[in-house]
N, C-alpha and C positions, 0 to 999 in steps of 0.2 A: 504494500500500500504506500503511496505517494503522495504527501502533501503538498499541495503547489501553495506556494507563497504568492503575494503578489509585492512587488515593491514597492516602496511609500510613493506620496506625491510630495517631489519637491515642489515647494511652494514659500513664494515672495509677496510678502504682505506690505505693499505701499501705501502707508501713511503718511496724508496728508492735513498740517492743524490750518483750519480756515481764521476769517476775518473776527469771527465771533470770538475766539479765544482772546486775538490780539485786545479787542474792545472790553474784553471783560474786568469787573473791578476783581479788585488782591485776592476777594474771599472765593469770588466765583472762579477764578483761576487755579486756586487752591483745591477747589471743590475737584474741578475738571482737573487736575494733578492725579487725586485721589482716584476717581472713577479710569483715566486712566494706568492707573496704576494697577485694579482691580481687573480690567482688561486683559492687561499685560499677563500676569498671575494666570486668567481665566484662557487664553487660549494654550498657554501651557501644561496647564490641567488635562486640559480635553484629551480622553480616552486614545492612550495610541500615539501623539502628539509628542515629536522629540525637537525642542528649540536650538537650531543650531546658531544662533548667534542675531544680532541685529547691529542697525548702526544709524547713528544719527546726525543727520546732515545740518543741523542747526546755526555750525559756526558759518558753515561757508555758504548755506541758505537763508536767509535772514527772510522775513515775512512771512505771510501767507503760502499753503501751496494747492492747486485745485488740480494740479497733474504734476510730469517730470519735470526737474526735479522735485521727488516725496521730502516731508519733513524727516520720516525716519522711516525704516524700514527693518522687517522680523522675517528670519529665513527659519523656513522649519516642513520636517519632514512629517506628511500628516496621510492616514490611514487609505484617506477616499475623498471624494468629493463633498460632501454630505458634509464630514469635520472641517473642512475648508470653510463650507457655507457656514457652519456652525461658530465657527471663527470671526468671518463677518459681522454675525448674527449680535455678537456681542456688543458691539457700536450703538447697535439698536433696543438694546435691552439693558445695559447698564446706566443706571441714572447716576447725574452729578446734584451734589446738595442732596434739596431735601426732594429731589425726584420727578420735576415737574419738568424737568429738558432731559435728553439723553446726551453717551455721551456723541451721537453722532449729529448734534447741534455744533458741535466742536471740530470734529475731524471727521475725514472721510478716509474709506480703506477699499482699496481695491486688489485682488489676489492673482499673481499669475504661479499657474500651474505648470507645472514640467516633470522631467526628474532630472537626475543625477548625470550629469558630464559624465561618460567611461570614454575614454579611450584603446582605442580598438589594439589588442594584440602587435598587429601586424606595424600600427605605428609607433610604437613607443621603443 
């Protein structure tokens, strides 16, 4: 009997913090710190989900960003497609404060999917 495995989805989660962050007063930035913070935490949780690192373009991106270049970006290898969306999902479902905005009032996230670079045998 043979078990087929299937290989993770590499996936690149580009985050972008919009105009709203920028405008917000100390406490509501604090708020949106915290929820994403909680974010952060919550797609690495997700069943299966192994964070290979992120990086954030904040010094040498300055403002807003609604496409490339992202404000920051989370590489991580995740199960299927389903936990990708479920990753997503989180923007939409985690509240900042006391829960009347989400935090995707703040930042938006868009995933691209792939997998893993190999090089073939014959080239290396």
């Amino acid at each position: 009997m043979t078990t087929d495995t299937k290989p993770p989805l590499r996936t690149l989660l580009c985050i972008g913090v919009n105009q709203n962050f920028f405008d917000a007063t100390v406490q509501e930035t604090k708020d949106v710190w915290a929820a994403f913070v909680q974010m952060m935490q919550g797609i690495g949780a997700l069943p299966g989900v192994k964070v290979l690192g992120n990086l954030d373009d904040d010094r040498a991106m300055v403002g807003p960003s609604d496409g490339w270049p992202w404000t920051t970006y989370v590489l991580a290898d995740m199960p299927d497609l389903e936990t990708v969306h479920a990753a997503c999902n989180l923007f939409r479902t985690i509240g900042v404060g006391d829960g009347t905005y989400k935090l995707w009032k703040y930042c938006k996230v868009e995933a691209r999917v792939g997998r893993e670079l190999s090089i073939p045998s014959y080239a290396a």
